[in-house]
Each structure stands twice: as C-alpha cells, then as structure tokens.
C-alpha positions in Angstrom: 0.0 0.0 0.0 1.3 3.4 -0.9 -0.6 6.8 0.1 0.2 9.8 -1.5 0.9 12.7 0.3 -1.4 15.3 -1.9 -4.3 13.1 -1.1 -3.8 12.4 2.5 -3.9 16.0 2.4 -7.6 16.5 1.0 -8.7 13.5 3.2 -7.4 15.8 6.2 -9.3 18.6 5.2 -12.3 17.3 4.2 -12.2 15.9 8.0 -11.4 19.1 9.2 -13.9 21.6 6.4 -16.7 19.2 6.3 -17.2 19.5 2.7 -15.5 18.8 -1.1 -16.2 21.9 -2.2 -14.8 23.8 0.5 -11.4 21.5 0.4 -11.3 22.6 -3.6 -11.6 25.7 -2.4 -8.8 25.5 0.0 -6.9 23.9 -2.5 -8.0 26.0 -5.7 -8.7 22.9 -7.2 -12.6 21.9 -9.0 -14.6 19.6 -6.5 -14.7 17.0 -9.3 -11.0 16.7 -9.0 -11.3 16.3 -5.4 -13.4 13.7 -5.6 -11.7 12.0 -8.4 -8.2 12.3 -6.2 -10.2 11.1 -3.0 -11.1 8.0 -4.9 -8.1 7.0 -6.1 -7.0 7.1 -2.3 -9.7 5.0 -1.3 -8.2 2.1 -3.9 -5.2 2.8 -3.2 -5.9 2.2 0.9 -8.2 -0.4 -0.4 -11.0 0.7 2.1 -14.0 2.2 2.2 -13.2 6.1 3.7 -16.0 8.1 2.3 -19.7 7.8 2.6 -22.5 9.4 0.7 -24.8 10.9 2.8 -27.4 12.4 0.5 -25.4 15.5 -1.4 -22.7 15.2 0.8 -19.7 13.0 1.8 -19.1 11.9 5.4 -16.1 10.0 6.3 -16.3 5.9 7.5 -14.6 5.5 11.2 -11.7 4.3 8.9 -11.8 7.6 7.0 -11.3 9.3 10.3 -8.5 7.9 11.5 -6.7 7.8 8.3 -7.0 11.7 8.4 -6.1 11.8 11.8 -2.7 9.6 10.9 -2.7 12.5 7.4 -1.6 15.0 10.1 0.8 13.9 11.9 2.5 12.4 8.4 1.7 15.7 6.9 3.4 17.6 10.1 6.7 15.2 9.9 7.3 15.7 6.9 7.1 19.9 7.3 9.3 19.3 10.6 12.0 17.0 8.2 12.4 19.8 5.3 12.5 22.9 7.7 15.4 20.8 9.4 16.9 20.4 6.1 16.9 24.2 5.0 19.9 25.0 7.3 22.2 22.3 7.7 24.2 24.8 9.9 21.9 23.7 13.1 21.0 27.3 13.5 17.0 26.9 13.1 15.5 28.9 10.4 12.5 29.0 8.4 8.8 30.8 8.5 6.3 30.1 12.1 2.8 30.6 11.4 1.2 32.1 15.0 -2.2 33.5 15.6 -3.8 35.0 18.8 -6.5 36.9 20.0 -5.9 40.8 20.0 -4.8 41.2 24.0 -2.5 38.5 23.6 -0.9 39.5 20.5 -0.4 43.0 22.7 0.7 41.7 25.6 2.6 38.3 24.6 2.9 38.1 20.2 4.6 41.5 20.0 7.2 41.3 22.6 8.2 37.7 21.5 8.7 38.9 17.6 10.8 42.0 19.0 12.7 39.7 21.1 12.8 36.9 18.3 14.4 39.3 16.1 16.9 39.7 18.0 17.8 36.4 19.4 16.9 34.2 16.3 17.0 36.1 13.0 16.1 33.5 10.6 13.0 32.4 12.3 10.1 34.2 10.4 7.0 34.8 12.7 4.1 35.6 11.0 1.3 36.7 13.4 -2.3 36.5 12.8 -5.3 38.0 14.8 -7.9 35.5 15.6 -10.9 34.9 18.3 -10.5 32.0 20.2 -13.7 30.2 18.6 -11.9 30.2 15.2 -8.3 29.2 16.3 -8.8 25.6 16.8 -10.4 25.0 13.8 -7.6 26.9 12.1 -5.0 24.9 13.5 -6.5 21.3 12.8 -7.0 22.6 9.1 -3.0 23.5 9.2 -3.7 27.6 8.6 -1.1 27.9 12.0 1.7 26.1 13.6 1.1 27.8 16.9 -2.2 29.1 18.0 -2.6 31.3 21.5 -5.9 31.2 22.5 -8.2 31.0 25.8 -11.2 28.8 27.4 -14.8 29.3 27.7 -14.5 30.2 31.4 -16.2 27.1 32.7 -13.6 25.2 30.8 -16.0 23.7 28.4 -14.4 24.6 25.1 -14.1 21.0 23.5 -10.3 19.6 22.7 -9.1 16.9 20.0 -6.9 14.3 20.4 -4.9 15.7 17.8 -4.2 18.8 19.6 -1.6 19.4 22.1 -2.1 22.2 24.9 0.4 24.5 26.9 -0.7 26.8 29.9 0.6 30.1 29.9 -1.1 32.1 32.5 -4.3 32.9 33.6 -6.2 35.9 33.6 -9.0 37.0 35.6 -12.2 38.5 34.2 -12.7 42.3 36.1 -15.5 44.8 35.6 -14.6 47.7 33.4 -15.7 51.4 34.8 -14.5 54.8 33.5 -12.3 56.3 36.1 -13.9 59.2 36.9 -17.1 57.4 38.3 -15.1 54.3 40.3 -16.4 54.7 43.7 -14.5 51.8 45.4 -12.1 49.2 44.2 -13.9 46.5 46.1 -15.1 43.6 44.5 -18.3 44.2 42.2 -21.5 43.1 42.5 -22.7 42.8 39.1 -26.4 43.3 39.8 -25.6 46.4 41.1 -24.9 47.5 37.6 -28.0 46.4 36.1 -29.4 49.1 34.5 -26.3 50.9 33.1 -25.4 50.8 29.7 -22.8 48.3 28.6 -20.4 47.6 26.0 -19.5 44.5 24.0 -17.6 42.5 21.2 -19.4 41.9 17.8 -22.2 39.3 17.9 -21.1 35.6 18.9 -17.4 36.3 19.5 -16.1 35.1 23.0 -16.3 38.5 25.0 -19.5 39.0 24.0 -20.9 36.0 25.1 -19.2 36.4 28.2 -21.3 39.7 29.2 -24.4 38.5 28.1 -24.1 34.8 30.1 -22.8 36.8 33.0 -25.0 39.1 33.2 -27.5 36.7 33.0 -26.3 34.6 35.6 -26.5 37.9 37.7 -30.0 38.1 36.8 -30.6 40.6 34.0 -30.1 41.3 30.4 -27.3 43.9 30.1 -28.5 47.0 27.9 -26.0 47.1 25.0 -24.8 50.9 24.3 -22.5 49.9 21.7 -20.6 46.6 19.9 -17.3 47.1 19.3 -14.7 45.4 17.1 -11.2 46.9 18.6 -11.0 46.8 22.5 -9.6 50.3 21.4 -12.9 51.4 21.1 -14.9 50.1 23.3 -12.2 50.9 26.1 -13.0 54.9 24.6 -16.3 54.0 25.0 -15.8 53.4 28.6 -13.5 56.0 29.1 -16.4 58.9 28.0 -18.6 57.4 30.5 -20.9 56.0 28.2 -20.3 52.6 29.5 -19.1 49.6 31.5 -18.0 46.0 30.3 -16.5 42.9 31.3 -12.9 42.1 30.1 -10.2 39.7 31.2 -7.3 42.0 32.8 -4.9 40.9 30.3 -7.2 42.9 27.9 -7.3 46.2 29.6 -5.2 48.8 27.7 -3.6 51.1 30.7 -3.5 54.1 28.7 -7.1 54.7 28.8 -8.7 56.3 31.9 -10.6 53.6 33.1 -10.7 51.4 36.5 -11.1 48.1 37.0 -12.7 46.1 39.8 -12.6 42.5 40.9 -16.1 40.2 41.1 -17.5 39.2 43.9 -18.3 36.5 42.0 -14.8 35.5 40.6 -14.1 34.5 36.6 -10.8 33.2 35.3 -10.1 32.2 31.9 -7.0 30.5 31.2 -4.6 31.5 28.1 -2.8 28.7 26.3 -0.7 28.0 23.8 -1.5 24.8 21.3 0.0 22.8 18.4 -1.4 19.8 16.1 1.6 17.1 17.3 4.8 18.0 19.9 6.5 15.6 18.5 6.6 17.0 14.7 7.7 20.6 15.5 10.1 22.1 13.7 13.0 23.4 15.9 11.6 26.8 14.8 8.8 25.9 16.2 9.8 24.8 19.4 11.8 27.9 20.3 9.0 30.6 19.3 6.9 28.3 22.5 10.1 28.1 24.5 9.9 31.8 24.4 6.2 32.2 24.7 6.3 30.4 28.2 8.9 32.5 29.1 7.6 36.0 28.5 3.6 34.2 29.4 5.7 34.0 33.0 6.6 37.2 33.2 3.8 39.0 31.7 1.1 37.4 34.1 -1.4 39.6 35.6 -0.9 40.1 39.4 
C-alpha cells in the first residue's frame, strides 16, 4: 500500500472543512477533482473512507483515523524539510502564530521583538484570531502555533490531535470609566443592572461572556455599543458611556478607566496549542520556548 501525500492532504481537510467543495476551495482545485483524487486514495488504501450521505460525503470510522494519521505524516514531513533548510543547526525558516488581539499585545509582539533579535532567521508571522476560530484553524493546518483561551467554565471542547500548553491565567474584572469608580472592592454585578454596557461583535467570546454573565447575575445587560477593537470600546468606557467585562490581560492602561474584581470570581486560562509535539520544527519549538517565558513574566498580578 502506498498513500500519496497530496491526497492524504484532501482527506485531512475534508475531516477538518466538512465538505468537497470547500477542500477545492482550500486547494484552488474543482470539486470533481477532489473527488476524483479522493477515490483514487480509497483504492489505493483499499477501504471504504468516504460515505455518501445524500449530497454530501461523510467519512467511515476508517476515514477518520486515516485523516487523523494525514496530520501527523503531513506535520513530519514539514518538521523534516525545515530541518533540512539549514544544515548549519541554526533553526531557520517561517512560524505561522495566531492570537486573540490582547495577547498578540501583551505576549505576540514582545516575543517577535525579542525573536528578532535572538533568532534572525526564524520568520514569525502573526495573525489575529478569536478564540472560537483558532482551533479549527489549527487542525486545518492555517497555523503552527495558535494562543488562544477557554470558555470560562472550561467547556471549550479539545481533540486528540491537539496538544495544549498553559501560559497564565487571567481574571475577568469589571470595566468602569475612572472618573465614576467609587470603590475598588469587588463588584456586584447586579448592582450595575441598569447601566449601559459595551461588548464584542455578535457571537465572539467576550460578548458572550457579558451576556451569560450578566444573565447569571439576573438581568439582560442594555448594550450601548458593539465594538470590534477593544480600542474602542475601552474609549467607550473611558467617556462614561459605558461599563463591560474584560479579562485583565485585555485592559489597555493608557485609557482612563478602573477596574474592579467580582464578587463572583471568573478566570479564563490562556494557552498556547499545536497539532503534534512531536513533529515541531525546531523553529517551532523555540517561538513556544519563548512564549512560556515572556507568558511567565507578563502574568497579571
């Protein structure tokens, strides 16, 4: 049995994108040659890995785990020919990294300053990205590295294929602007029932985290404005036209705002994963060597 690597690839992303069309679109290819490619693996494993499920294709349990083995062949073979770009030992060669915005602030952008310095021929390319759409992004192979952050209650869902590393933890602190903080004890959130609030867009992670805490607290927050940038809704907050709910990490000290604890306490935590820690490149490995390190000393305290 031989399996081709161009076609292991489709099978892993028609795992990981759901459908042929959106793999030819990944892959600026037609569908039909997708599926035509897609059969010839299925002889060439000689067994069944794709079902027809009225329109659309679903993969057999043996289809599955065939993609799952596609990725960590696919990721050994990336780790072998960046180790063979520079047979000097120095390690060299492009890291894809994405991160939601307060982390690229506080963690991405010091660790490319100081990679630039330590390790010149490591090319970091950064990418902003909410935490709902990193792990996707890193099973389809868009990053090597993704930063990203639970669901609070810890709920966000995890595959086998990925590989987790804690960084720090950040706790989630109501947002007032400065000039009307009364006290910097601990907040009861009912207590701020009927002012106006400011969130993310629609269905990001922030803004589901007001509305199911406010929720929790027993009302519906009134929504003043929906922000993309925290820079934004941060100015919001600083003109006294709002309050919010942000993890520390994501407060921006140069705006006049104060920030209170919860009587109630929330923590997310804020990790760093990868498809297979065995198949890094040595690139790879030192960008999350460094990421610990600065995670360490960047904590909130």
């Amino acid at each position: 049995m031989r399996l081709h690597t161009a076609r292991l690839e489709m099978l892993s992303l028609l795992d990981t994108l759901g459908t042929i069309r959106a793999v030819a679109a990944a892959l600026q290819m037609s569908p039909s040659a997708v599926s035509a490619q897609l059969a010839v693996l299925e002889a060439e494993s000689r067994t069944e890995l794709l079902r027809r499920a009225g329109r659309r294709v679903q993969l057999t349990t043996a289809g599955r785990t065939l993609a799952r083995h596609a990725r960590l062949i696919l990721d050994q073979l990336k780790a072998a020919e960046a180790d063979l770009q520079d047979l000097s030992g120095q390690p060299t060669g492009p890291v894809r990294l994405a991160a939601f915005s307060s982390a690229i602030r506080a963690l991405v952008i010091p660790l490319a300053a100081r990679l630039r310095q330590t390790h010149p021929k490591i090319d970091l390319e950064v990418s902003e990205l909410d935490p709902q759409a990193s792990h996707p992004a890193l099973r389809r192979g868009d990053h090597d590295i993704i930063v990203t952050a639970d669901f609070i209650d810890g709920s966000l869902p995890l595959h086998p294929d990925v590989h987790t590393i804690p960084l720090l933890t950040d706790a989630i602190v109501l947002v007032t602007p400065r000039s009307q903080a009364a006290s910097d004890a601990p907040a009861d959130l009912p207590d701020f029932a009927d002012a106006a609030w400011s969130v993310d867009m629609p269905g990001t992670y922030l803004s589901n985290l007001v509305t199911s805490t406010c929720r929790q607290a027993g009302f519906e927050p009134t929504v003043a404005g929906r922000f993309a940038s925290f820079e934004s809704l941060l100015a919001h907050i600083e003109a006294g036209l709002s309050v919010s709910l942000l993890p520390e990490l994501a407060v921006d000290r140069r705006y006049r705002v104060a920030t209170r604890p919860l009587r109630r306490p929330l923590t997310r935590h804020v990790y760093a994963a990868v498809r297979s820690r065995s198949a890094l490149t040595a690139a790879c490995q030192i960008v999350l060597d460094e990421l610990i390190d600065l995670s360490t000393a960047s904590a909130p305290h």
